[in-house]
PDB file with SEQRES, HELIX, SHEET and CRYST1 records, atoms N, CA, C and O in Angstrom:
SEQRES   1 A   75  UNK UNK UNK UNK UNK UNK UNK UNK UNK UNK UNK UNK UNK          
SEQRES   2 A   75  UNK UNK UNK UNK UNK UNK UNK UNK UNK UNK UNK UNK UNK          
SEQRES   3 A   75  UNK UNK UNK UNK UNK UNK UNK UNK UNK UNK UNK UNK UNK          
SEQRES   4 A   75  UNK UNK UNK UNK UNK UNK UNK UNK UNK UNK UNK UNK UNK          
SEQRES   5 A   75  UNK UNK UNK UNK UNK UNK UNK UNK UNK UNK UNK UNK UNK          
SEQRES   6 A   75  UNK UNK UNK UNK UNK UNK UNK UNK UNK UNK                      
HELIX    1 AA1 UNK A    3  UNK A    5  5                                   3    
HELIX    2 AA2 UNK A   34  UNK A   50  1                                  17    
HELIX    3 AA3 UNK A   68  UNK A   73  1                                   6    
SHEET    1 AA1 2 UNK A  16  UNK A  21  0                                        
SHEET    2 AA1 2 UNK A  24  UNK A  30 -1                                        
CRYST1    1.000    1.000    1.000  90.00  90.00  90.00 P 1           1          
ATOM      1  N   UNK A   1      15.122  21.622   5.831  1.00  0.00           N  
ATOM      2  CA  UNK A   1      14.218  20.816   6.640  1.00  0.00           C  
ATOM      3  C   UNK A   1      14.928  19.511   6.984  1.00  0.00           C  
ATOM      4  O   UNK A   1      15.667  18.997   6.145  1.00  0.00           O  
ATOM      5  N   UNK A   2      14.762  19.022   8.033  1.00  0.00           N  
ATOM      6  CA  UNK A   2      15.551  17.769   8.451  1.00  0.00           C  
ATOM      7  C   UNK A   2      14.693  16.486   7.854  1.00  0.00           C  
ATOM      8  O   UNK A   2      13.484  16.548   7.630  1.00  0.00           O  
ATOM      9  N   UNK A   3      15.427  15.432   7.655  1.00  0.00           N  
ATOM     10  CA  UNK A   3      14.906  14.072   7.747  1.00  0.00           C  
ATOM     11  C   UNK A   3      13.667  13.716   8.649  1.00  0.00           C  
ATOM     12  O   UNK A   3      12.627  13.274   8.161  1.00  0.00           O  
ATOM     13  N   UNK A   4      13.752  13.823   9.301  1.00  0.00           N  
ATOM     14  CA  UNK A   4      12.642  13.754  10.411  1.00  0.00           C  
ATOM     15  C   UNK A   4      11.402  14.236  10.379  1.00  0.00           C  
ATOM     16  O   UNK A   4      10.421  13.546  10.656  1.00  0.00           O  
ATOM     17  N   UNK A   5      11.357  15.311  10.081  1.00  0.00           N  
ATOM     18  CA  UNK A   5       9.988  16.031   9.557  1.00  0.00           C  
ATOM     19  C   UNK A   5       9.727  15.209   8.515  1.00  0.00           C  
ATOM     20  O   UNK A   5       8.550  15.354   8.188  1.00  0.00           O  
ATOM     21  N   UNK A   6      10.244  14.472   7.896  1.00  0.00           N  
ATOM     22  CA  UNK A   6       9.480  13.660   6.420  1.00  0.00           C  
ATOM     23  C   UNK A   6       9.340  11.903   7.017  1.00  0.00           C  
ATOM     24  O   UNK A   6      10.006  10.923   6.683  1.00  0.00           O  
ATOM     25  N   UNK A   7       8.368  12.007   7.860  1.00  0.00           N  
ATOM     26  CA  UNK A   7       7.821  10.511   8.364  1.00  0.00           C  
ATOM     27  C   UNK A   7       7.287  10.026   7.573  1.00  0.00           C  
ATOM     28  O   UNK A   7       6.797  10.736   6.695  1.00  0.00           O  
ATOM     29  N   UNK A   8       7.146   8.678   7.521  1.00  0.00           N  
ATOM     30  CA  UNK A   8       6.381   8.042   6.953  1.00  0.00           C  
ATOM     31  C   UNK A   8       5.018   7.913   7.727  1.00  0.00           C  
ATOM     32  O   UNK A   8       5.131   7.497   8.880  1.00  0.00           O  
ATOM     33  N   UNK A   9       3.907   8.165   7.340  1.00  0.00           N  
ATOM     34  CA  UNK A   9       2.736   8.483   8.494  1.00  0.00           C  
ATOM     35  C   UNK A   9       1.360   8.111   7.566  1.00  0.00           C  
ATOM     36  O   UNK A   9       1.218   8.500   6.406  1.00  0.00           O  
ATOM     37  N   UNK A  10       0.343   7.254   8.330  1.00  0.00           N  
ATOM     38  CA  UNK A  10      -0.797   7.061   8.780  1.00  0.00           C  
ATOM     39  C   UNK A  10      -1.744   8.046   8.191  1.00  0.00           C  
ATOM     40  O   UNK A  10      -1.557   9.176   8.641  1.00  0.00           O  
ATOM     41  N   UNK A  11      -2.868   7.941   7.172  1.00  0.00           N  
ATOM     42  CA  UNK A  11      -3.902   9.090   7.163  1.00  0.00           C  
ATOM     43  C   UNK A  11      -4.832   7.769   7.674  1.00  0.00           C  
ATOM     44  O   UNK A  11      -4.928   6.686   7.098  1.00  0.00           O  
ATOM     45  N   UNK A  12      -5.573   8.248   9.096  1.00  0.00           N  
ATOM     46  CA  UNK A  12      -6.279   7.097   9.626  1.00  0.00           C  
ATOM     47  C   UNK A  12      -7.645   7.347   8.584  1.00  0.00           C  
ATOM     48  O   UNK A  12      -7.752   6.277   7.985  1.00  0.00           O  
ATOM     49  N   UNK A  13      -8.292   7.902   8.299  1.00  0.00           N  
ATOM     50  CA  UNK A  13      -9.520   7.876   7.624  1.00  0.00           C  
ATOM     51  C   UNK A  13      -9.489   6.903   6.178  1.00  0.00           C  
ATOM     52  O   UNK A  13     -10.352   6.131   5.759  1.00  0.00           O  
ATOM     53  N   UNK A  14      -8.350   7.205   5.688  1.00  0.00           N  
ATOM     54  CA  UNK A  14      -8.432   6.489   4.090  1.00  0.00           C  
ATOM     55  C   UNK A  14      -7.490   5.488   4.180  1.00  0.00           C  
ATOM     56  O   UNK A  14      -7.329   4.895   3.114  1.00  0.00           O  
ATOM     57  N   UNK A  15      -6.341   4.834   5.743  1.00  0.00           N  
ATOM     58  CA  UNK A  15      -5.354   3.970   5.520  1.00  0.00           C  
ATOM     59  C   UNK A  15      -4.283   3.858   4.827  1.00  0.00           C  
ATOM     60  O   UNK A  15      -3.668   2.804   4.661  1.00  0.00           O  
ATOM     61  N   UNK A  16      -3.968   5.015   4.345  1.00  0.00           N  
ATOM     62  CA  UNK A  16      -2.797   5.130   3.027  1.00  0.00           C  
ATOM     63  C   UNK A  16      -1.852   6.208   3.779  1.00  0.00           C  
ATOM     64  O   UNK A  16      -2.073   7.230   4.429  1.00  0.00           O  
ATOM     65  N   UNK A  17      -0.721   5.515   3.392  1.00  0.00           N  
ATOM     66  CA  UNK A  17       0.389   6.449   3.746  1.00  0.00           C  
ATOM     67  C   UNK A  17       0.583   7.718   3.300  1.00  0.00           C  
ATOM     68  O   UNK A  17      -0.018   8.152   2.317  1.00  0.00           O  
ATOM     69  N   UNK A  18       1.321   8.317   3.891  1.00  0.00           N  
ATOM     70  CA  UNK A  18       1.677   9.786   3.389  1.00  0.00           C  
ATOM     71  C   UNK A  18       3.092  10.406   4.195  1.00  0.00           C  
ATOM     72  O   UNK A  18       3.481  10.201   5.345  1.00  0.00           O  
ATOM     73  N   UNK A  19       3.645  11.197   3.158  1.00  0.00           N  
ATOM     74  CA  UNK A  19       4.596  11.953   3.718  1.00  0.00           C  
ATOM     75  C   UNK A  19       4.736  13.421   3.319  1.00  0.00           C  
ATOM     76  O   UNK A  19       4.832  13.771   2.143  1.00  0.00           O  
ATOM     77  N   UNK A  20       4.744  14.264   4.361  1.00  0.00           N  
ATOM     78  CA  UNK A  20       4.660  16.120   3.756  1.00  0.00           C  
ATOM     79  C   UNK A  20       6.339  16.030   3.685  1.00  0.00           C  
ATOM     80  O   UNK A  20       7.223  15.632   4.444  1.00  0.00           O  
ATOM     81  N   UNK A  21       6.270  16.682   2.215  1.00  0.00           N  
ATOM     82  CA  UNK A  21       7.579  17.487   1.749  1.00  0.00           C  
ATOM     83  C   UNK A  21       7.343  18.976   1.423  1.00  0.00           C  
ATOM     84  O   UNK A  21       6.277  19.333   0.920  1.00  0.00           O  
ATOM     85  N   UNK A  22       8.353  19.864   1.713  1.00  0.00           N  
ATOM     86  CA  UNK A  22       7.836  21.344   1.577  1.00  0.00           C  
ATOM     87  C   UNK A  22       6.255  21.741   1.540  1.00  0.00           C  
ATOM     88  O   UNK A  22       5.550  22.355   0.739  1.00  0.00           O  
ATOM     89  N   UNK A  23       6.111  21.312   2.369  1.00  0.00           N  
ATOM     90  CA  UNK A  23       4.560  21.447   2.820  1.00  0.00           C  
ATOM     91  C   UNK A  23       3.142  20.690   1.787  1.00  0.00           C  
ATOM     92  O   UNK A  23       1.915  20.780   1.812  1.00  0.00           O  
ATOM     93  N   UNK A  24       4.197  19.926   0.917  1.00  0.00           N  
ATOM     94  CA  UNK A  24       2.916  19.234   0.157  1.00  0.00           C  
ATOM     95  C   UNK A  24       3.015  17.906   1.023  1.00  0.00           C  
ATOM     96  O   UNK A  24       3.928  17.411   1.686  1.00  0.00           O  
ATOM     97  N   UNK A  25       1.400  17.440   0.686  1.00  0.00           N  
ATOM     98  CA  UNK A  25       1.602  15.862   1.141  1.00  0.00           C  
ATOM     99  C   UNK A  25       1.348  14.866  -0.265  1.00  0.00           C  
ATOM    100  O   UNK A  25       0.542  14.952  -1.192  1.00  0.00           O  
ATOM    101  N   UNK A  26       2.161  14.140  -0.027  1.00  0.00           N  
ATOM    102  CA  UNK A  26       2.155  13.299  -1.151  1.00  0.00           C  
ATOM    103  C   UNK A  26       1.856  11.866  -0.405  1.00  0.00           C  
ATOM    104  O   UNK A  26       2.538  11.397   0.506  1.00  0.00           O  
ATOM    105  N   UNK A  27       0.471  11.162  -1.097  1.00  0.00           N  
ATOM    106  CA  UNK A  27      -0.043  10.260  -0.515  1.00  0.00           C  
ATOM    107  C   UNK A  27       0.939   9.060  -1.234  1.00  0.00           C  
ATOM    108  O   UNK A  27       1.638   9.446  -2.171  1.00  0.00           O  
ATOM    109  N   UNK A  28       1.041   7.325  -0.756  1.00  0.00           N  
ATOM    110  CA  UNK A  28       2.002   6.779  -0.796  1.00  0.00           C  
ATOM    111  C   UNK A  28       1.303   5.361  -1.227  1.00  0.00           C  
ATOM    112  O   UNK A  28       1.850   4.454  -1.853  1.00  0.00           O  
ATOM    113  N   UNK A  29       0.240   5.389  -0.841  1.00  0.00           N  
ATOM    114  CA  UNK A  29      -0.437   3.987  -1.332  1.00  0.00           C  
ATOM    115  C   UNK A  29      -0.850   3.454  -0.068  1.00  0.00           C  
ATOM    116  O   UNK A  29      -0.479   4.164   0.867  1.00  0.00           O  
ATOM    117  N   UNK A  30      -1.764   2.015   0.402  1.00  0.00           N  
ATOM    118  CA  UNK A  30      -1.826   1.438   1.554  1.00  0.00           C  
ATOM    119  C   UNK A  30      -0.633   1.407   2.414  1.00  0.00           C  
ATOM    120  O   UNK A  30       0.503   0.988   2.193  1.00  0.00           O  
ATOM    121  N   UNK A  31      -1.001   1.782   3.126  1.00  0.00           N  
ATOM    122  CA  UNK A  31      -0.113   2.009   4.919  1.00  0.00           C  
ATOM    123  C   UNK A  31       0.404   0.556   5.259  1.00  0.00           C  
ATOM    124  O   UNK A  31      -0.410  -0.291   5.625  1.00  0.00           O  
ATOM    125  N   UNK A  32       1.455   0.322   5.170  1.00  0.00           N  
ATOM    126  CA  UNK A  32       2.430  -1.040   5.684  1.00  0.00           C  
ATOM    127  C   UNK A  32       3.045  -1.803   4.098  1.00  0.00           C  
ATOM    128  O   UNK A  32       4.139  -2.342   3.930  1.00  0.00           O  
ATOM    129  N   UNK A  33       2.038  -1.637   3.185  1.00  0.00           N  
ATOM    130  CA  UNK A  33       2.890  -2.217   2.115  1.00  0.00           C  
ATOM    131  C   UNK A  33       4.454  -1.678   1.968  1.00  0.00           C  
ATOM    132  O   UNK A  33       5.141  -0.692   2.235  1.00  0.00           O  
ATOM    133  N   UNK A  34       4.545  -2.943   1.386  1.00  0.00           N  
ATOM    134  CA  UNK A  34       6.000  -2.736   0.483  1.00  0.00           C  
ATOM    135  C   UNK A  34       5.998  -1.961  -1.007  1.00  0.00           C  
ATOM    136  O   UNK A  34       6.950  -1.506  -1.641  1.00  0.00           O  
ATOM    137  N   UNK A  35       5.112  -1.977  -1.204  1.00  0.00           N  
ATOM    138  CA  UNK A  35       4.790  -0.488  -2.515  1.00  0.00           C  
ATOM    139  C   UNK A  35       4.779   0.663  -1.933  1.00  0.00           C  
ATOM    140  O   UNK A  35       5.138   1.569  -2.684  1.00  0.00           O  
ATOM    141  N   UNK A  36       4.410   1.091  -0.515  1.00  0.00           N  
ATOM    142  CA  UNK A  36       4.246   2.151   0.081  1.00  0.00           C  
ATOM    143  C   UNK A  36       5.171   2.985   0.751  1.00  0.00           C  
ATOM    144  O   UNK A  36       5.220   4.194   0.976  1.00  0.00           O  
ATOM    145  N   UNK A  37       6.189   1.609   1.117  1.00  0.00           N  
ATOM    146  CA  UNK A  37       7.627   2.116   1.446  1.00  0.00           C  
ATOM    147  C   UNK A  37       8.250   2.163   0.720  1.00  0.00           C  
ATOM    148  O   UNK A  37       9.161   2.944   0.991  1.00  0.00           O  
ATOM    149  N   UNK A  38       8.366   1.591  -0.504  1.00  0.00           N  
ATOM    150  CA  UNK A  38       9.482   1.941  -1.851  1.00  0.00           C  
ATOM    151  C   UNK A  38       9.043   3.226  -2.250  1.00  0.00           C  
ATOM    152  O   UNK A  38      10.000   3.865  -2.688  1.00  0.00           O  
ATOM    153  N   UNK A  39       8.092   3.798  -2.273  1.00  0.00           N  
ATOM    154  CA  UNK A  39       7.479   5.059  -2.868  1.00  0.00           C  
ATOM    155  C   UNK A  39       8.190   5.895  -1.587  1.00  0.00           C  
ATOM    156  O   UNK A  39       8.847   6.927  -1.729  1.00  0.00           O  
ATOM    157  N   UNK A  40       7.983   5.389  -0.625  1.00  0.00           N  
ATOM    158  CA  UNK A  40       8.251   6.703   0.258  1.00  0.00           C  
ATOM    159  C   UNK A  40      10.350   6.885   0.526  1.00  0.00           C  
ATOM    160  O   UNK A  40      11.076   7.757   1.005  1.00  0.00           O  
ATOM    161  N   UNK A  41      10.471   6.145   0.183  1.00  0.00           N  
ATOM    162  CA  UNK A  41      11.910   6.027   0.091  1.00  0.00           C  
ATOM    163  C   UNK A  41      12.194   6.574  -1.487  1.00  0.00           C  
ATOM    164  O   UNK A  41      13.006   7.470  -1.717  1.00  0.00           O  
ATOM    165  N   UNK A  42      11.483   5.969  -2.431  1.00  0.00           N  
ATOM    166  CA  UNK A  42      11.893   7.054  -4.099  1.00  0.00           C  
ATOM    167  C   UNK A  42      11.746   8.824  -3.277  1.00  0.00           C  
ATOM    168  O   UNK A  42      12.525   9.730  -3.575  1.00  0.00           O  
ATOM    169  N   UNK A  43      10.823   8.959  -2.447  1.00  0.00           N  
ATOM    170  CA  UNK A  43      10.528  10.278  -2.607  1.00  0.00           C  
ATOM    171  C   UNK A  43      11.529  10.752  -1.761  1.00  0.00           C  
ATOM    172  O   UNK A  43      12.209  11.606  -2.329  1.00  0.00           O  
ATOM    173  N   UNK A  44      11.869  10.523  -0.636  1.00  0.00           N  
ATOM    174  CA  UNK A  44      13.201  10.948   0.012  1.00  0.00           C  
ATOM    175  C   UNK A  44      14.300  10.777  -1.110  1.00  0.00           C  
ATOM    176  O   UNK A  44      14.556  11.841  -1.673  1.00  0.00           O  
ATOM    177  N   UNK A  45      14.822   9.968  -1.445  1.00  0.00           N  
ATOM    178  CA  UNK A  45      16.155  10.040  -2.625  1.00  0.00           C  
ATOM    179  C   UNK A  45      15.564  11.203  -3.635  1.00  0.00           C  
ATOM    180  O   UNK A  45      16.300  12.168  -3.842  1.00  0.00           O  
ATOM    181  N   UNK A  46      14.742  11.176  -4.042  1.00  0.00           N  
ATOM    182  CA  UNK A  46      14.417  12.508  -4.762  1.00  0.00           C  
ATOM    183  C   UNK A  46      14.501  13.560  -4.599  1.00  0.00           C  
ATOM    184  O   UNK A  46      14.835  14.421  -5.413  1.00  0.00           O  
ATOM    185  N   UNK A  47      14.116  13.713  -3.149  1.00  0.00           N  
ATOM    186  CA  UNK A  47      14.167  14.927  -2.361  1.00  0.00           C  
ATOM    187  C   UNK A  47      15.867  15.242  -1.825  1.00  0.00           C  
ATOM    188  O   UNK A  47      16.394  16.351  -1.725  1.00  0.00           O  
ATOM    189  N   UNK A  48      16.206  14.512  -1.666  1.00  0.00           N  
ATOM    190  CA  UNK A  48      17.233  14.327  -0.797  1.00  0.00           C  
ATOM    191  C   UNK A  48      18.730  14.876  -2.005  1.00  0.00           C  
ATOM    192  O   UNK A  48      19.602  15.709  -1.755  1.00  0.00           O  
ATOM    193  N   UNK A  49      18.576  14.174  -3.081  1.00  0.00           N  
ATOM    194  CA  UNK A  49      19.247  14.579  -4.640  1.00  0.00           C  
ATOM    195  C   UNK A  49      19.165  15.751  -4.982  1.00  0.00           C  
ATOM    196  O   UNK A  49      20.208  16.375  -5.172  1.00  0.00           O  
ATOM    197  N   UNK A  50      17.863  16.396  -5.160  1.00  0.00           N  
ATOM    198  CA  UNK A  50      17.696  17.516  -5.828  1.00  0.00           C  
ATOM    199  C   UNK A  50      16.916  18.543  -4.897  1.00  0.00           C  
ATOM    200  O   UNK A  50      17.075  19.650  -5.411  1.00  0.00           O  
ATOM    201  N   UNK A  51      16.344  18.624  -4.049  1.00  0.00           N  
ATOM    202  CA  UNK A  51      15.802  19.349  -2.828  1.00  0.00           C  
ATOM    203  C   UNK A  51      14.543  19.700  -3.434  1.00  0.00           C  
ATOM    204  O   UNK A  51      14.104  20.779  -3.038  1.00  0.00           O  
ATOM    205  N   UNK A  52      13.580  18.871  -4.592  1.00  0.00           N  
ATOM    206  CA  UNK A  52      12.092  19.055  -4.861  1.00  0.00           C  
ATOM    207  C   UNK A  52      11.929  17.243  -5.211  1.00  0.00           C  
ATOM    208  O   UNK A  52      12.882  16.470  -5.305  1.00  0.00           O  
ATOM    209  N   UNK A  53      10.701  16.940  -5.334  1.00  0.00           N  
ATOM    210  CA  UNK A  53      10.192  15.872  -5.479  1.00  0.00           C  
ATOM    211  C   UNK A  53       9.667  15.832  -6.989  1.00  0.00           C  
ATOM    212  O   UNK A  53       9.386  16.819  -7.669  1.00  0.00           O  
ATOM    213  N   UNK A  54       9.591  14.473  -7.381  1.00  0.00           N  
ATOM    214  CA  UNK A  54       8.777  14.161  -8.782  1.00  0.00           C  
ATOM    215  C   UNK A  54       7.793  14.448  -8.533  1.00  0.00           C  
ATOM    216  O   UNK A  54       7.421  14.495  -7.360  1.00  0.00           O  
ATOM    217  N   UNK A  55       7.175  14.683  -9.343  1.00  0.00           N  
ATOM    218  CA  UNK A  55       5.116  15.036  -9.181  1.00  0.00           C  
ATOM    219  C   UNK A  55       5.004  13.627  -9.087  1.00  0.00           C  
ATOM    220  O   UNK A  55       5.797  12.786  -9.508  1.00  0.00           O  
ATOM    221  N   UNK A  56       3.397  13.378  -8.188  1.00  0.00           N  
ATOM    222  CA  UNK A  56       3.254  11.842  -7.486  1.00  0.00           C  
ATOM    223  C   UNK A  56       2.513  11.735  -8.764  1.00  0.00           C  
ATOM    224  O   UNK A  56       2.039  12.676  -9.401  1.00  0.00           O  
ATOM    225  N   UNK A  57       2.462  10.249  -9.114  1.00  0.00           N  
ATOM    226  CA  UNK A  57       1.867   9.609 -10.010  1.00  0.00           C  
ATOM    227  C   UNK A  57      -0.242  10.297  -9.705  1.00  0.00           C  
ATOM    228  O   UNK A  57      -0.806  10.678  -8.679  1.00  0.00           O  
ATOM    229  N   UNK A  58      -0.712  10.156 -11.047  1.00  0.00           N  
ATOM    230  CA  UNK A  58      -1.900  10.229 -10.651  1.00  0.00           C  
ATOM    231  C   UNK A  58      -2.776   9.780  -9.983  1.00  0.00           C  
ATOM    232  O   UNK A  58      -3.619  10.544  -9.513  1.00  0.00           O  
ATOM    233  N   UNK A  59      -2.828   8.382  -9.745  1.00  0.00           N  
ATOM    234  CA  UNK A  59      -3.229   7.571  -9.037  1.00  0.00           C  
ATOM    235  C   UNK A  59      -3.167   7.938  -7.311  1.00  0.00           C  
ATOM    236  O   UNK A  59      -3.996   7.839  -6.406  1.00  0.00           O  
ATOM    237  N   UNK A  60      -1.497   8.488  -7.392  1.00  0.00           N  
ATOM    238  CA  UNK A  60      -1.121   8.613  -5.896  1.00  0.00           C  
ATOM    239  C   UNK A  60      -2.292   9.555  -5.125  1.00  0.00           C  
ATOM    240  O   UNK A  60      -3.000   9.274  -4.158  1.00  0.00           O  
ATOM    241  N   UNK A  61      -2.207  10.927  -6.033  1.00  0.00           N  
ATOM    242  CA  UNK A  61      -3.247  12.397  -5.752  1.00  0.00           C  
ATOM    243  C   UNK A  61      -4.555  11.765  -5.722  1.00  0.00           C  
ATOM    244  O   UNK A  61      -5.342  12.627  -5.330  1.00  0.00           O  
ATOM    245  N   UNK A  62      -5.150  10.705  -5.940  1.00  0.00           N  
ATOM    246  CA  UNK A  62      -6.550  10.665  -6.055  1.00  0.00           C  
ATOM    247  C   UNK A  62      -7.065   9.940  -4.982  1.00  0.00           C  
ATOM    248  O   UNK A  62      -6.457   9.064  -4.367  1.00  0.00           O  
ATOM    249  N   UNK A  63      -8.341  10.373  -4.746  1.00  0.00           N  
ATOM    250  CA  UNK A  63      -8.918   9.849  -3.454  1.00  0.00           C  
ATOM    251  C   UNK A  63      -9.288   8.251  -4.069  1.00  0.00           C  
ATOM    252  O   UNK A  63      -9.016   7.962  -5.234  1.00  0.00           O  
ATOM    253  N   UNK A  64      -9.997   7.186  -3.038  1.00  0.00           N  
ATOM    254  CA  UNK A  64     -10.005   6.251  -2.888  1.00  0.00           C  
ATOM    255  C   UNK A  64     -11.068   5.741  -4.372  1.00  0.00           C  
ATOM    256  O   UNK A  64     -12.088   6.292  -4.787  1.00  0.00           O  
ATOM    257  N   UNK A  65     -10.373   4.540  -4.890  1.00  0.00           N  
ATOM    258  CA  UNK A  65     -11.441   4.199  -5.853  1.00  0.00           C  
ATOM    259  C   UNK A  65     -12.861   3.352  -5.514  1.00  0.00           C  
ATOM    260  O   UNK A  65     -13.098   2.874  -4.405  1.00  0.00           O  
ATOM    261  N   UNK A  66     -13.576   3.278  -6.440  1.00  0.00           N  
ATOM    262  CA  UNK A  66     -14.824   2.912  -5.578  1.00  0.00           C  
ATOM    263  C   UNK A  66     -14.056   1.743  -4.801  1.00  0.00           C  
ATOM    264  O   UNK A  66     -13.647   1.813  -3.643  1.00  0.00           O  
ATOM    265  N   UNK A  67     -13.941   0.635  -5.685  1.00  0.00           N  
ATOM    266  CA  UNK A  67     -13.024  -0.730  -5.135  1.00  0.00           C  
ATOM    267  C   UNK A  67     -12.693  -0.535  -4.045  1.00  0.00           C  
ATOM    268  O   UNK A  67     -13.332  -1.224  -3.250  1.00  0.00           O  
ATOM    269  N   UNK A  68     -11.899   0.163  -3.559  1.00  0.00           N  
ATOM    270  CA  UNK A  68     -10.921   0.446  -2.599  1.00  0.00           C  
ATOM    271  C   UNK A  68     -11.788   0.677  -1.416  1.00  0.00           C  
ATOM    272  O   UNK A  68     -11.563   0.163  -0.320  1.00  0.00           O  
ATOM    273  N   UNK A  69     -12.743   1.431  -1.661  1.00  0.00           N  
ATOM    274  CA  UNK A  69     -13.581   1.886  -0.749  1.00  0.00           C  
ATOM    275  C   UNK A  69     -14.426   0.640  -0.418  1.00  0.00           C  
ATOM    276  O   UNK A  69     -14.641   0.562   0.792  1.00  0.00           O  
ATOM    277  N   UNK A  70     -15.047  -0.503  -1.251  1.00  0.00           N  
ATOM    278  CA  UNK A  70     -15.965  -1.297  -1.133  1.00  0.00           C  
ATOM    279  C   UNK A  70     -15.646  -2.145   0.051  1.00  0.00           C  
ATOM    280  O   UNK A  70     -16.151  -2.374   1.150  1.00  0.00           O  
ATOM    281  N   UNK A  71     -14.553  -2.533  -0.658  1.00  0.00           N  
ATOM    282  CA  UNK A  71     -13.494  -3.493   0.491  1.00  0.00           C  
ATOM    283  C   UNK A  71     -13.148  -3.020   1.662  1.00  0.00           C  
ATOM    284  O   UNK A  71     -12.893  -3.880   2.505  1.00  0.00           O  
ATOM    285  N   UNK A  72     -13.034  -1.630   2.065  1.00  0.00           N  
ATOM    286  CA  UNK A  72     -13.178  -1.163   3.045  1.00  0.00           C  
ATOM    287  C   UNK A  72     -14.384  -1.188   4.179  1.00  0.00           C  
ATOM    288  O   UNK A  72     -14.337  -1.529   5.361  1.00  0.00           O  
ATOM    289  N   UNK A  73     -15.481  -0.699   3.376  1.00  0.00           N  
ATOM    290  CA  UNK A  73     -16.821  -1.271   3.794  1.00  0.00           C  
ATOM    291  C   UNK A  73     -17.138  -2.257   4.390  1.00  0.00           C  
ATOM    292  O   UNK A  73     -17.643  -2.266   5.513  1.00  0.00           O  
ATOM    293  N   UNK A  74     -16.807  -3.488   3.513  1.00  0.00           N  
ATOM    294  CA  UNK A  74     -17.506  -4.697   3.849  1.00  0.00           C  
ATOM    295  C   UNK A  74     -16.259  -5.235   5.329  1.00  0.00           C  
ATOM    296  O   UNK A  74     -16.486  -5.958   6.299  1.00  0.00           O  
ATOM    297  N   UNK A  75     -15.114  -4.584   4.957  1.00  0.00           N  
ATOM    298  CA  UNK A  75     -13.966  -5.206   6.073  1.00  0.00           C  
ATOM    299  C   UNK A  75     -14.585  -4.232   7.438  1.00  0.00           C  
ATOM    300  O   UNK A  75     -14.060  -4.322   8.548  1.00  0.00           O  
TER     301      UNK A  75                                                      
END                                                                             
C-alpha cells in the first residue's frame, strides 16, 4: 500500500483524527493537535518499520468521553 492511502484525515462528526492502515482505522486524538500528529506519524514509522501497527492505546478506540462531548455541546 503506498504512503498516500495513509492520510491524515478528519472524522467530521466526532473532530478527531484518523488514519486507515490495512483497512483498520485507528483514531488519533483531536484533529489539528500536536498530539494528533505525533500519533499519526508514531503510526506510520511503525507501519513503515515493520508493515503492522501497535494496537492504539485504549483511549484512542473509544468513542468520545462524556467531557469531550459536553464541550462540544455547549461550543
Amino acid at each position: 500500500m503506498s504512503r498516500t492511502s495513509h492520510k491524515y484525515r478528519l472524522h467530521k462528526v466526532s473532530g478527531r483524527a484518523f488514519v486507515s492502515v490495512n483497512g483498520q482505522r485507528i483514531y488519533l486524538g483531536k484533529y489539528g493537535t500536536e498530539d494528533s500528529i505525533a500519533e499519526y506519524r508514531r503510526i506510520l514509522a511503525d507501519f513503515t518499520a515493520t508493515g503492522t501497527t501497535q494496537p492504539a492505546p485504549k483511549e484512542s478506540r473509544r468513542g468520545l468521553s462524556l467531557n469531550e462531548l459536553m464541550v462540544q455541546y455547549i461550543n
